[in-house]
mmCIF file of the C-alpha atoms, coordinates in Angstrom:
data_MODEL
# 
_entry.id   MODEL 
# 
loop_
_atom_site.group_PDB 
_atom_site.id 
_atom_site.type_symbol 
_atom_site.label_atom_id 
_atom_site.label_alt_id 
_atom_site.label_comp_id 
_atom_site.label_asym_id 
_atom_site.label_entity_id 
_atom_site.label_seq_id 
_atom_site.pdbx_PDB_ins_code 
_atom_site.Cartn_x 
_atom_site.Cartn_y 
_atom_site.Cartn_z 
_atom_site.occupancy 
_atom_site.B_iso_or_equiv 
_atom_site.pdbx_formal_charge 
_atom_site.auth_seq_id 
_atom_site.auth_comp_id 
_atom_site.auth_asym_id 
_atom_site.auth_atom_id 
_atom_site.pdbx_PDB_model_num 
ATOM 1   C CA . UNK A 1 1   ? 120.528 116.351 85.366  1.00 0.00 ? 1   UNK A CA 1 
ATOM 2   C CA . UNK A 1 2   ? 117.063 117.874 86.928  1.00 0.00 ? 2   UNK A CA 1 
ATOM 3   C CA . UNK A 1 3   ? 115.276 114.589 86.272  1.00 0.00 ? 3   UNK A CA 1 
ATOM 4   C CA . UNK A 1 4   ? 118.253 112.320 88.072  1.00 0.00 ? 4   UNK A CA 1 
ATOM 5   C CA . UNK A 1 5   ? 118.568 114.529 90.813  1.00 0.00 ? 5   UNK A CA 1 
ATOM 6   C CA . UNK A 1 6   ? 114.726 114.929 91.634  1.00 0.00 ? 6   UNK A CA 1 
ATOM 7   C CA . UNK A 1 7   ? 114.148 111.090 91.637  1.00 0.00 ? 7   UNK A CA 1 
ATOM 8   C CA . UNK A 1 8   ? 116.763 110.449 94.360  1.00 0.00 ? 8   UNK A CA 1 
ATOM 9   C CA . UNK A 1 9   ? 115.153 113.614 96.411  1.00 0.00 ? 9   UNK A CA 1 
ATOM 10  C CA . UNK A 1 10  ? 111.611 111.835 95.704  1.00 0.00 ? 10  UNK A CA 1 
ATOM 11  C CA . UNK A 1 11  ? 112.658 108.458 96.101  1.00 0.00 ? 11  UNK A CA 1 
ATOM 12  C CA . UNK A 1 12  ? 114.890 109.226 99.149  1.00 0.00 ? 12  UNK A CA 1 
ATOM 13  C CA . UNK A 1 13  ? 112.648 111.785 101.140 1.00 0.00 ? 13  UNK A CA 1 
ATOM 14  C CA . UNK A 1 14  ? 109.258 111.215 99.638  1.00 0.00 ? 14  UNK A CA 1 
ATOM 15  C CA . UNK A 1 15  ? 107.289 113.547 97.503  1.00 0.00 ? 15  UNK A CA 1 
ATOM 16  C CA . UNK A 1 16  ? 105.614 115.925 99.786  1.00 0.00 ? 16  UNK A CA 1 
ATOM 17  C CA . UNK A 1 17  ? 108.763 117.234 101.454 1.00 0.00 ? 17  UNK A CA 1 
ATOM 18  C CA . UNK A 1 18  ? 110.467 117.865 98.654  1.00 0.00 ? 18  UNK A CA 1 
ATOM 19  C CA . UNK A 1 19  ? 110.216 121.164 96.822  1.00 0.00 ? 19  UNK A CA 1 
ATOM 20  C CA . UNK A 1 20  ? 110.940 122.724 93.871  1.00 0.00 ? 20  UNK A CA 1 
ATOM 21  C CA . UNK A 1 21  ? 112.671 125.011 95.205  1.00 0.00 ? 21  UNK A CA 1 
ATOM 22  C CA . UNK A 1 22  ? 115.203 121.540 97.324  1.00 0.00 ? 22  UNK A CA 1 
ATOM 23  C CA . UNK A 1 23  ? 115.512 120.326 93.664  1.00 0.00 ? 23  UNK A CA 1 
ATOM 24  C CA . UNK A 1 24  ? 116.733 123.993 92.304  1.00 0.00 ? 24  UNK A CA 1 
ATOM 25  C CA . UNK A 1 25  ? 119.140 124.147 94.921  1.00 0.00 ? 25  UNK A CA 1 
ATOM 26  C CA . UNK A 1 26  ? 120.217 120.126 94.840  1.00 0.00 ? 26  UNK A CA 1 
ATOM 27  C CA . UNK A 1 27  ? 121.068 121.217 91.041  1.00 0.00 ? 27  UNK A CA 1 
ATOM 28  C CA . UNK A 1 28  ? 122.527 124.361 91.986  1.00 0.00 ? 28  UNK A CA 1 
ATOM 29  C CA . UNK A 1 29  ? 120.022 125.797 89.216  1.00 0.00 ? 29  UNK A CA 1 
ATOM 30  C CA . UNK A 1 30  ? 117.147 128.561 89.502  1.00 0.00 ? 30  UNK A CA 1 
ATOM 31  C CA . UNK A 1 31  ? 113.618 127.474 90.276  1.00 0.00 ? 31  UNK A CA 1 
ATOM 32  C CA . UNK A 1 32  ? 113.414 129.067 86.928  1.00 0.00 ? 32  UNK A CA 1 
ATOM 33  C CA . UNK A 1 33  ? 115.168 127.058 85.134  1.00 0.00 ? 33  UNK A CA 1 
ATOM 34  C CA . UNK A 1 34  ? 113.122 124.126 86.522  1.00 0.00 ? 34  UNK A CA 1 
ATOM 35  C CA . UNK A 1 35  ? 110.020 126.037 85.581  1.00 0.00 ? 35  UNK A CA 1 
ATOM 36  C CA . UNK A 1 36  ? 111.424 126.510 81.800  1.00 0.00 ? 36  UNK A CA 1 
ATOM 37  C CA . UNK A 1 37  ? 111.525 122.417 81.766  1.00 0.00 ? 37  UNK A CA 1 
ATOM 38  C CA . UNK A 1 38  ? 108.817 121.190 83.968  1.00 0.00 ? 38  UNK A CA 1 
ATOM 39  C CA . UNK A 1 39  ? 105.146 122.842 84.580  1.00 0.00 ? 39  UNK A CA 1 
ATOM 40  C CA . UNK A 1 40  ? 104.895 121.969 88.036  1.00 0.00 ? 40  UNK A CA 1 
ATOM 41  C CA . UNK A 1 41  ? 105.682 119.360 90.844  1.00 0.00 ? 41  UNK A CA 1 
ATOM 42  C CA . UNK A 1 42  ? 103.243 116.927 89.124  1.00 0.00 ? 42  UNK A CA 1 
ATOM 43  C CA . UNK A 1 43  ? 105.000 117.060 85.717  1.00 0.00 ? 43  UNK A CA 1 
ATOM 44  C CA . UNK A 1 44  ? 108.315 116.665 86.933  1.00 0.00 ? 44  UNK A CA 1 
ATOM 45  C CA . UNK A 1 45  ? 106.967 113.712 88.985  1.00 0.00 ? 45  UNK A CA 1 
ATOM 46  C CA . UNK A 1 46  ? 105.481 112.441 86.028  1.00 0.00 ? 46  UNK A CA 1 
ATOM 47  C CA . UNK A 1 47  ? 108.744 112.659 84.142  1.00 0.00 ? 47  UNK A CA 1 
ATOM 48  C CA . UNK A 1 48  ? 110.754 111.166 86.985  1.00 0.00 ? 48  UNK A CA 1 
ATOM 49  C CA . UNK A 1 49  ? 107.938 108.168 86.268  1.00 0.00 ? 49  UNK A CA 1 
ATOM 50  C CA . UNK A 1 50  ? 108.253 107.910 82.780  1.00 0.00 ? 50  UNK A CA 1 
ATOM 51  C CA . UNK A 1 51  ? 111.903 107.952 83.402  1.00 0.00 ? 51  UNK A CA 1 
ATOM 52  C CA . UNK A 1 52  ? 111.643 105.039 85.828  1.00 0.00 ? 52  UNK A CA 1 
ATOM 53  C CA . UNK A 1 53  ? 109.742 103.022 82.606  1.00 0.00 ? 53  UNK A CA 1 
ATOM 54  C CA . UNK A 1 54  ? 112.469 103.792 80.223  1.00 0.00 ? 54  UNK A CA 1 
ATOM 55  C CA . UNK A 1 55  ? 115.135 102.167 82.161  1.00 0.00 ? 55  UNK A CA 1 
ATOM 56  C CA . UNK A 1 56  ? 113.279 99.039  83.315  1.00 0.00 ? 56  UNK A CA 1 
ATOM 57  C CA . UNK A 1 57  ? 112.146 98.908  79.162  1.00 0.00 ? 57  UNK A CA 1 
ATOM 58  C CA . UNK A 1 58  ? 116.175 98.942  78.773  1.00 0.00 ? 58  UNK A CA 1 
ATOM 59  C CA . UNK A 1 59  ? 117.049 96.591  81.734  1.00 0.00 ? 59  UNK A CA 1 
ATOM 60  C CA . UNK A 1 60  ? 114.894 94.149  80.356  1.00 0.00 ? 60  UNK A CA 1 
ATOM 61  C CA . UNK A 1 61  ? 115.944 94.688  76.762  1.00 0.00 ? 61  UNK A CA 1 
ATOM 62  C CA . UNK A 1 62  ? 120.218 94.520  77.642  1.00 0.00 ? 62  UNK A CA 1 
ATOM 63  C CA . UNK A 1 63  ? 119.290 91.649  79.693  1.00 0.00 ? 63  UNK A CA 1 
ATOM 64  C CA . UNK A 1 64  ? 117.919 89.432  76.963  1.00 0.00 ? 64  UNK A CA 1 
ATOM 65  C CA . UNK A 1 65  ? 121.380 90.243  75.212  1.00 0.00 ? 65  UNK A CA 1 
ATOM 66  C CA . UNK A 1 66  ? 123.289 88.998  78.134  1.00 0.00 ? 66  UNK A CA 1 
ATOM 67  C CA . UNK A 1 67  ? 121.505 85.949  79.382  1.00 0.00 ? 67  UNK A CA 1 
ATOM 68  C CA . UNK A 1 68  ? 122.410 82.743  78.301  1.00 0.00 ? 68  UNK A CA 1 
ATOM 69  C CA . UNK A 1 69  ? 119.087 81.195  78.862  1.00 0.00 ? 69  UNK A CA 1 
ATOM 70  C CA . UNK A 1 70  ? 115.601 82.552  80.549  1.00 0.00 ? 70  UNK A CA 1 
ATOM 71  C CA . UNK A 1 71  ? 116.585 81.327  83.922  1.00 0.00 ? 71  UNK A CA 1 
ATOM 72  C CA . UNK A 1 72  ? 119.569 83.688  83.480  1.00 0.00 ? 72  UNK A CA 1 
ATOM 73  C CA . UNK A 1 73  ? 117.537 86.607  82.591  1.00 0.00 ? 73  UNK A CA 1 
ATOM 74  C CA . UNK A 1 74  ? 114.446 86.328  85.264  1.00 0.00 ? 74  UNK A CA 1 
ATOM 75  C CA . UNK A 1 75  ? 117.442 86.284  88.316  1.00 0.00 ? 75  UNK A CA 1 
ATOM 76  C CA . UNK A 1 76  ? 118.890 89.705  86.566  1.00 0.00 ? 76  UNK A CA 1 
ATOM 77  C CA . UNK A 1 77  ? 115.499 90.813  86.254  1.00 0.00 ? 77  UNK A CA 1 
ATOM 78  C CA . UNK A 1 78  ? 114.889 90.170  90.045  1.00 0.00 ? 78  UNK A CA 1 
ATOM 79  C CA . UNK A 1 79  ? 118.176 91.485  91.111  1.00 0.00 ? 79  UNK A CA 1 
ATOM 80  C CA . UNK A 1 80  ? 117.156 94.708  89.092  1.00 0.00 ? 80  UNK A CA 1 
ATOM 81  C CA . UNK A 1 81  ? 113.832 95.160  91.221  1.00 0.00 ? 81  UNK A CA 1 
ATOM 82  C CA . UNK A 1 82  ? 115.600 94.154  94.379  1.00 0.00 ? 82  UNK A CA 1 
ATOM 83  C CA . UNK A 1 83  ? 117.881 97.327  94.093  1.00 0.00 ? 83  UNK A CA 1 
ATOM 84  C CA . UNK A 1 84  ? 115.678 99.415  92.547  1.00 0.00 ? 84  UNK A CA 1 
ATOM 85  C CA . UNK A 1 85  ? 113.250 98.556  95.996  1.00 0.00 ? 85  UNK A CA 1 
ATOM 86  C CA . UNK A 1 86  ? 116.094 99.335  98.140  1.00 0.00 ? 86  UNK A CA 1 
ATOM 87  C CA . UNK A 1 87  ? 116.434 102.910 96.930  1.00 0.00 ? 87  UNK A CA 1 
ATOM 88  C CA . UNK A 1 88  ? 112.421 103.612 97.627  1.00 0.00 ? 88  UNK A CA 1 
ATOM 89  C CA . UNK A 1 89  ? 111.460 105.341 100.796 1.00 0.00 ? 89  UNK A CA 1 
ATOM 90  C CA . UNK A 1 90  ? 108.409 104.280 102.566 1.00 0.00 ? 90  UNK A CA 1 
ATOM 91  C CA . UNK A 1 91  ? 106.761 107.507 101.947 1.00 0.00 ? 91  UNK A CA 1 
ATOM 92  C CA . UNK A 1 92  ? 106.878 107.338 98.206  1.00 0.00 ? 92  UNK A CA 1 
ATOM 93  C CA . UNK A 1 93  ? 104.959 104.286 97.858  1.00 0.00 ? 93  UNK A CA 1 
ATOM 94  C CA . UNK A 1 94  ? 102.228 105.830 100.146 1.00 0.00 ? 94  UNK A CA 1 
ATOM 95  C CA . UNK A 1 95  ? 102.543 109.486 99.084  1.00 0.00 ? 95  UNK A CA 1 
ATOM 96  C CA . UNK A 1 96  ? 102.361 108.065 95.277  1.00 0.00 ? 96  UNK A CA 1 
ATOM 97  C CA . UNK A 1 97  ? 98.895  106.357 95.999  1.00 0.00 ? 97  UNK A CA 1 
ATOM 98  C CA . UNK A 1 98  ? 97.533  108.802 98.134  1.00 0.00 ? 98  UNK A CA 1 
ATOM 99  C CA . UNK A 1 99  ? 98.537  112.069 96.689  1.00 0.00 ? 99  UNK A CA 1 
ATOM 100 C CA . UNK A 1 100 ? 98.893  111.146 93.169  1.00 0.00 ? 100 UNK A CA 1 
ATOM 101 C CA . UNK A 1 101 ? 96.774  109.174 92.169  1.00 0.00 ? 101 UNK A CA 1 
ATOM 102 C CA . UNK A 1 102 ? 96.231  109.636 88.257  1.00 0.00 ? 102 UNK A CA 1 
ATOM 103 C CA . UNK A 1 103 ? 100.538 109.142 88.194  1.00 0.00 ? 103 UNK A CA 1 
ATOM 104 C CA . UNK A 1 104 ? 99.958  105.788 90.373  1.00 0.00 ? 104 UNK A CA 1 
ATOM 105 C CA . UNK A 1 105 ? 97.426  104.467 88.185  1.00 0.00 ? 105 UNK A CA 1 
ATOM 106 C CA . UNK A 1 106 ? 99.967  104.681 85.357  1.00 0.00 ? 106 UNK A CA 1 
ATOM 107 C CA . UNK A 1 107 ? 102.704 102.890 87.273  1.00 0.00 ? 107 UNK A CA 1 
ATOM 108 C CA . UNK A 1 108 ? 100.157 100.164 87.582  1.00 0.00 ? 108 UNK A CA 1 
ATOM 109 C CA . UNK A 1 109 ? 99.259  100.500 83.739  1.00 0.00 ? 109 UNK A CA 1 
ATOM 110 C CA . UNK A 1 110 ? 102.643 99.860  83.190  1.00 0.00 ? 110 UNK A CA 1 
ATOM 111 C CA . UNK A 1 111 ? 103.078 96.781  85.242  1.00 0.00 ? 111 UNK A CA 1 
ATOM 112 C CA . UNK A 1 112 ? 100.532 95.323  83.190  1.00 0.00 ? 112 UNK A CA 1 
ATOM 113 C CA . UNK A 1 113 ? 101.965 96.323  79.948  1.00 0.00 ? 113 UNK A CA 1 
ATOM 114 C CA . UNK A 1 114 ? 105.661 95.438  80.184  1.00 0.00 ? 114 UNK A CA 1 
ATOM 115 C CA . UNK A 1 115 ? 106.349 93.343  83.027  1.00 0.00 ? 115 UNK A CA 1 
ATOM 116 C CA . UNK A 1 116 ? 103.404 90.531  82.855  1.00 0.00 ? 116 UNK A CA 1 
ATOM 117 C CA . UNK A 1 117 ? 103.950 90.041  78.924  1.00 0.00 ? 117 UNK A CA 1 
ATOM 118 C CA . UNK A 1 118 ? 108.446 89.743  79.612  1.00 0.00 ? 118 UNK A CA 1 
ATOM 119 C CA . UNK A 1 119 ? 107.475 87.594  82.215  1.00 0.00 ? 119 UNK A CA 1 
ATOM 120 C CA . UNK A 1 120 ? 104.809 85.811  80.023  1.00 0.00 ? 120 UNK A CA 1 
ATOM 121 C CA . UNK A 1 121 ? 107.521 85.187  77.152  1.00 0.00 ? 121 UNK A CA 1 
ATOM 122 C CA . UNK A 1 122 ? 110.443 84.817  79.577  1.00 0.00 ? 122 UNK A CA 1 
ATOM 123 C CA . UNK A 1 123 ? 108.253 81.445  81.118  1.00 0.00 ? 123 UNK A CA 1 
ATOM 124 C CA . UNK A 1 124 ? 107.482 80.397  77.483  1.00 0.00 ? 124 UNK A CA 1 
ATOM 125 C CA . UNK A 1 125 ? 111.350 80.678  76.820  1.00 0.00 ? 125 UNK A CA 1 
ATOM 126 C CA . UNK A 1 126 ? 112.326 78.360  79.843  1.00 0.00 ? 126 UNK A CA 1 
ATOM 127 C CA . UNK A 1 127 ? 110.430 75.834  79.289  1.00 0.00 ? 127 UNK A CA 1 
ATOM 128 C CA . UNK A 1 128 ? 111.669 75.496  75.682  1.00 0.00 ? 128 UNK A CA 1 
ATOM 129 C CA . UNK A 1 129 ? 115.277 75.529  76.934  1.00 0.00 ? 129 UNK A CA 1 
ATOM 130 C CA . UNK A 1 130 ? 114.307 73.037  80.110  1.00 0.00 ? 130 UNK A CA 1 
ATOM 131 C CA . UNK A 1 131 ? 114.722 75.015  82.658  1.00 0.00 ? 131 UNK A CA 1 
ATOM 132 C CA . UNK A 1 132 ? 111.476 75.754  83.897  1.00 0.00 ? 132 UNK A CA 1 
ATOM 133 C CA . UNK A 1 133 ? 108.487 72.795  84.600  1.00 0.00 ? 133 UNK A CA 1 
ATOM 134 C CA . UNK A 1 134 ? 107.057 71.753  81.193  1.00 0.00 ? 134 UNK A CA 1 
ATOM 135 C CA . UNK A 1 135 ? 103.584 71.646  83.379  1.00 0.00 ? 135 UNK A CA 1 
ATOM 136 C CA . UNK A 1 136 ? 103.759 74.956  84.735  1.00 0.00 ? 136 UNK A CA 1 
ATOM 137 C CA . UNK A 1 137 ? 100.897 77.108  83.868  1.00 0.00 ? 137 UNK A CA 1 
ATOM 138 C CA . UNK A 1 138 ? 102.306 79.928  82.555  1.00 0.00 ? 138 UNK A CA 1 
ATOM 139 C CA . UNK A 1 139 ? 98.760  82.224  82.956  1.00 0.00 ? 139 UNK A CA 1 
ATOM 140 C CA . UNK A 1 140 ? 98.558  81.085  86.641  1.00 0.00 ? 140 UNK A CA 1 
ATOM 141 C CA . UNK A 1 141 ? 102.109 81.690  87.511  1.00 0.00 ? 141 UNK A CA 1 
ATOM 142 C CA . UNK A 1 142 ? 101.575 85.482  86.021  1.00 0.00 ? 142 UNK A CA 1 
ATOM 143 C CA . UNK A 1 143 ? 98.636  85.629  87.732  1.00 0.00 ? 143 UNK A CA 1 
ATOM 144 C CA . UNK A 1 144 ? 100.544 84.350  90.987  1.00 0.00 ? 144 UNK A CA 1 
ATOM 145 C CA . UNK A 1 145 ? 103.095 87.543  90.770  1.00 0.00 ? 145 UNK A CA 1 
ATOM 146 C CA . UNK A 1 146 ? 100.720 89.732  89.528  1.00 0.00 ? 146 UNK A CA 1 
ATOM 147 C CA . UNK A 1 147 ? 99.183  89.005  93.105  1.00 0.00 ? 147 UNK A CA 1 
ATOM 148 C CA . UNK A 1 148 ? 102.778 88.908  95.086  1.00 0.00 ? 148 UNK A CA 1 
ATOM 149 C CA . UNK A 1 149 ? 103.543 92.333  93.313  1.00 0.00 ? 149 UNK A CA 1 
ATOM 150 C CA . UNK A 1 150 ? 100.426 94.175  94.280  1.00 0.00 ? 150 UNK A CA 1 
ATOM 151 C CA . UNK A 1 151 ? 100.896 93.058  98.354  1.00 0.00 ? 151 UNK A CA 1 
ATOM 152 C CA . UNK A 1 152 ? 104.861 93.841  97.531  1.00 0.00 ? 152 UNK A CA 1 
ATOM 153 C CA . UNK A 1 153 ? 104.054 97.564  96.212  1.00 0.00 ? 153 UNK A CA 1 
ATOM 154 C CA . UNK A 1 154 ? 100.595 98.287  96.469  1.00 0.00 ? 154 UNK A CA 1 
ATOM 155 C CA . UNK A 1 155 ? 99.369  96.762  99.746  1.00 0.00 ? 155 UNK A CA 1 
ATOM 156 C CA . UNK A 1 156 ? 101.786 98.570  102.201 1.00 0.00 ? 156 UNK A CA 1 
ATOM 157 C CA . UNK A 1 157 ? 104.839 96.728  101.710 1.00 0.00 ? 157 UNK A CA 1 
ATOM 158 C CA . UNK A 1 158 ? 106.911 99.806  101.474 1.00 0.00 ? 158 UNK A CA 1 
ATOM 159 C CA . UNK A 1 159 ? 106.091 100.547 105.367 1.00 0.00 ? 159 UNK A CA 1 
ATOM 160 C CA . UNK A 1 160 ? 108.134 98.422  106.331 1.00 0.00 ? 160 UNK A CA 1 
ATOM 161 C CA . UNK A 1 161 ? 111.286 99.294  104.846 1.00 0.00 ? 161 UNK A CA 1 
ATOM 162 C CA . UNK A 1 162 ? 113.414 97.443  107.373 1.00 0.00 ? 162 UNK A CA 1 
ATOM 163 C CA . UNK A 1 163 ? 111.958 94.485  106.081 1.00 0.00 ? 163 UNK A CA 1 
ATOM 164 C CA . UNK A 1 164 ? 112.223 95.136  102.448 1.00 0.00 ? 164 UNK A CA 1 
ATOM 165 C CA . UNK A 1 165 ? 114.894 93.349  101.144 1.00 0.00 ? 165 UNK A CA 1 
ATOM 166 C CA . UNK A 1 166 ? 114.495 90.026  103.015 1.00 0.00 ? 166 UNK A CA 1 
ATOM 167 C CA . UNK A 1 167 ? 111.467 89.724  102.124 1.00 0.00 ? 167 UNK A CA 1 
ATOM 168 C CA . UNK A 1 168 ? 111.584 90.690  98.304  1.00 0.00 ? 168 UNK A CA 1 
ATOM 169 C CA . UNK A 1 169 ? 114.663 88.250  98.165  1.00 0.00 ? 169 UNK A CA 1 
ATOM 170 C CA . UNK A 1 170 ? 112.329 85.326  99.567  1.00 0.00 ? 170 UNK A CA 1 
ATOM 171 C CA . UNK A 1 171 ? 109.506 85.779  97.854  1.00 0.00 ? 171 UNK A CA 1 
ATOM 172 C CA . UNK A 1 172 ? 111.617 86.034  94.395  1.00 0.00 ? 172 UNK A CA 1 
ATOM 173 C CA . UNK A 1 173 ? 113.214 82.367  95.259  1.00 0.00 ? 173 UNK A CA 1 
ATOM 174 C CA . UNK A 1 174 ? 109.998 81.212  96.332  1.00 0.00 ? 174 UNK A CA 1 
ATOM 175 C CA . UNK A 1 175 ? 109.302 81.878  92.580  1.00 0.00 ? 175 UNK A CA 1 
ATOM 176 C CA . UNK A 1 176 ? 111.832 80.881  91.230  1.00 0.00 ? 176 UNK A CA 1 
ATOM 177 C CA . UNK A 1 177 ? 111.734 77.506  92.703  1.00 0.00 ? 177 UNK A CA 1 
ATOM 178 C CA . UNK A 1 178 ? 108.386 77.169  91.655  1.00 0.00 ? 178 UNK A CA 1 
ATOM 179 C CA . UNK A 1 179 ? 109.360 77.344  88.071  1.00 0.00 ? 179 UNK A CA 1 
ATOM 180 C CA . UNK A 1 180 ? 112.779 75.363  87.399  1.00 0.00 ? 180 UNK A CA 1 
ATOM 181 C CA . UNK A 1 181 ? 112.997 72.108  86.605  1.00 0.00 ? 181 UNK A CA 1 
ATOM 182 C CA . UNK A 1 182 ? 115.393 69.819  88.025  1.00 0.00 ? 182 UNK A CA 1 
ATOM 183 C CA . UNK A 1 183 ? 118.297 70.784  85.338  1.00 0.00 ? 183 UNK A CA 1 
ATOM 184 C CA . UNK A 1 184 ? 116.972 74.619  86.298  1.00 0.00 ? 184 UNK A CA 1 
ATOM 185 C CA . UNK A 1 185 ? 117.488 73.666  90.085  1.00 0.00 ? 185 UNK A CA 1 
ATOM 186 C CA . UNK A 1 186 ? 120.919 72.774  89.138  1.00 0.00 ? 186 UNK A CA 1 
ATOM 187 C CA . UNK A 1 187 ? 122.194 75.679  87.029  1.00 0.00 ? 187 UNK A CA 1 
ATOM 188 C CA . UNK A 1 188 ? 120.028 78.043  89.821  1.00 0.00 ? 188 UNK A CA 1 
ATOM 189 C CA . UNK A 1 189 ? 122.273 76.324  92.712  1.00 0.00 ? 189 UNK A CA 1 
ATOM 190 C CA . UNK A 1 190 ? 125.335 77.081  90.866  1.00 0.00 ? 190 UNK A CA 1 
ATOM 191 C CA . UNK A 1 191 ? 124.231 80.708  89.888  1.00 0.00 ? 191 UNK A CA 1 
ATOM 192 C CA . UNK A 1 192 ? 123.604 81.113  93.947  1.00 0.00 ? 192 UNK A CA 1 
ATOM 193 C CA . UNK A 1 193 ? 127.092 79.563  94.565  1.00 0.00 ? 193 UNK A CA 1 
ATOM 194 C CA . UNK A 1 194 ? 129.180 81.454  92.489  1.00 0.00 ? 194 UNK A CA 1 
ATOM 195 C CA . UNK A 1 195 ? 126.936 84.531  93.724  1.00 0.00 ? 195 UNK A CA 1 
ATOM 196 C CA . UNK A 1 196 ? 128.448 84.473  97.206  1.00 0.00 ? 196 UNK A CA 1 
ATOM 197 C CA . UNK A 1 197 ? 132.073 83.936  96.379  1.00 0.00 ? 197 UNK A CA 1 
# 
């Protein structure tokens, strides 16, 4: 699939280095035939995006299925971004905001439109169940990753790709155990246990 294979290549090398004509021959297509789906660079880059939005839309959906309480669902969530982080280059965080601008403002867009308002009902969830602090502020705590997020992906965390994944993985349990109660401190210790078995 064009759209699979020119994510990695963007993802992987960054977006300026890559061609069309590295993605026709990563496919082992034309440039043609990438011409007969996609106007240009910027299209296809848009459609690697909108890609990108579909399949956090369905990780978020197939995880509500799954979970057996919010708690549940916010870890998979987290483990989600944690991979997806991993597989980012440096250079497409900065080449995105530099270069592309328009497409970057729509990433943002989208931030604001699907993960604030799971995160918003995921909050309103645990504290129903007990799991999260009946005195949390759910409007500050969004606020509060709204903030982490932006220094995570906006703010130049993706320069420092050696120190990705520690620090994602910190600053997610650093939220996390700002929201559980004590019975969500329990079932969290027991989700960590069984985690590194």
């Amino acid at each position: 699939m064009i759209l699979g294979q020119a994510a990695n290549m963007f993802f992987n090398y960054g977006i300026q280095h890559i061609t069309m004509d590295d993605i026709a021959k990563k496919c082992g297509v034309s440039k043609k035939t990438i011409y007969k789906y996609f106007e240009n660079k910027d299209d296809l880059l848009h459609q690697v995006i909108e890609l990108q939005i579909k399949e956090l839309k369905k990780e978020i959906f197939e995880n509500k299925q799954i979970s057996e309480n919010a708690l549940q669902e916010l870890i998979l969530f987290f483990d989600y971004i944690n991979k997806l982080s991993f597989n980012i280059s440096a250079s497409f965080g900065r080449e995105l905001k530099k270069y592309y601008p328009t497409i970057f403002i729509e990433v943002i867009k989208h931030k604001n439109t699907i993960v604030i308002p799971f995160l918003r009902e995921n909050i309103s969830k645990g504290k129903q169940e007990g799991y999260y602090k009946i005195d949390i502020n759910t409007e500050e705590i969004c606020e509060s990753f709204n903030d982490i997020s932006k220094i995570i992906f906006l703010d130049g965390f993706f320069y420092n790709p050696g120190t990705n994944q520690n620090t994602l993985k910190f600053l997610n349990s650093l939220f996390l155990h700002r929201l559980v109660s004590v019975k969500g401190l329990e079932t969290l210790n027991e989700f960590n246990k069984n985690k590194t078995i």
